[in-house]
N, C-alpha and C positions, 0 to 999 in steps of 0.2 A: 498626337493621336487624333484621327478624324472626330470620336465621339466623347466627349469631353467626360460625361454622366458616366462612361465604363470607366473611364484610369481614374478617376478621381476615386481614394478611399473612402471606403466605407463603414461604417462602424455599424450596431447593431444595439441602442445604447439600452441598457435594463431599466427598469421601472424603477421608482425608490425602493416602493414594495416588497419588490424580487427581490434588490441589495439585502434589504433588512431581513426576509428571509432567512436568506442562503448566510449569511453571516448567524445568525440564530441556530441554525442547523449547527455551522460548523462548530459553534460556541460549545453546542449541548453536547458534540460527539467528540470535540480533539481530548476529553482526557480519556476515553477509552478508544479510541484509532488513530493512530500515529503514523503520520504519510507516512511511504516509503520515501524519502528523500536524503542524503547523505547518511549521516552516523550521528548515533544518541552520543550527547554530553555521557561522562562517567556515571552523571549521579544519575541520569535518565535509564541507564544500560544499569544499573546494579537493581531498578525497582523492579525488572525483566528476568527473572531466576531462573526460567524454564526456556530451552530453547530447542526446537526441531529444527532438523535440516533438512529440507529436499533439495539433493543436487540433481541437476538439469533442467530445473526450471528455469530455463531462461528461452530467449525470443531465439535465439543460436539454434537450441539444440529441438527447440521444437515450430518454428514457425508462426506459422498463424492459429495453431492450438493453441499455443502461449496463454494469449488472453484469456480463453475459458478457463484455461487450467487455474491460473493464476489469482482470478477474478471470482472462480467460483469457491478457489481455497478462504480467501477474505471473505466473501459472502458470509461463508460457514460459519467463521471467528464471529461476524459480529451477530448470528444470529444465535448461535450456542454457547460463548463465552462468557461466564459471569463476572472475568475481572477483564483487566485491561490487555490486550495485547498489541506486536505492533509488526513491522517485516523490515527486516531488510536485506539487501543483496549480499552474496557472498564470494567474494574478492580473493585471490590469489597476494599474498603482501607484496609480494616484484609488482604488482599492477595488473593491466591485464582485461580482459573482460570479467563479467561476472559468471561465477561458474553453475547460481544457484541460487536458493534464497533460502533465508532460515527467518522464520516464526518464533517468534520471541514471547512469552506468557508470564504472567506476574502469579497465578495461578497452577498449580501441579496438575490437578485434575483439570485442567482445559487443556494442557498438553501433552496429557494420556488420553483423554478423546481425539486430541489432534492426530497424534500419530497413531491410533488405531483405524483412525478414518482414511488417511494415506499414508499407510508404511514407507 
């Protein structure tokens, strides 16, 4: 390539500071918000008694509302739930895309506010 300084990668490297930060953060919030990422261990799924389902939440069936939707449902969790709660997709067993997501609550009354808030 003619201009060496474009192809050559780039990184963007964080302060220590930041590191330390942003790890403190996640430190103080991972036992009350739990990625969406894969599927809870058993014992992590049995501490989750209360569970909502919205199906069609997904990027499929709604686009680029998705995000808000999605985004502003977790908002809600962690600004008005007093226990733990956490999400995740909901899967056809053949496989498949996801058809939805269900909200998981270790508390009953955060998941009757849950679902009065979005039936």
């Amino acid at each position: 390539m003619r201009y060496r300084e474009f192809a050559a990668p780039r990184g963007c490297p964080r302060a220590p500071t930041m590191r330390a930060i942003m790890e403190e953060v996640g430190t103080a919030h991972a036992e009350r918000i739990r990625p969406e990422v894969g599927w809870h261990s058993p014992a992590e799924r049995a501490a989750f008694r209360f569970e909502v389902e919205c199906h069609g939440l997904t990027v499929h069936d709604l686009g680029e509302a998705f995000a808000g939707g999605f985004h502003g449902r977790k908002r809600w969790c962690r600004e008005r739930c007093a226990e733990a709660f956490s999400v995740e997709p909901i899967r056809p067993e053949s496989g498949g895309r996801d058809t939805g997501r269900r909200f998981l609550f270790s508390d009953a009354a955060d998941a009757a506010a849950f679902r009065r808030r979005w039936p």
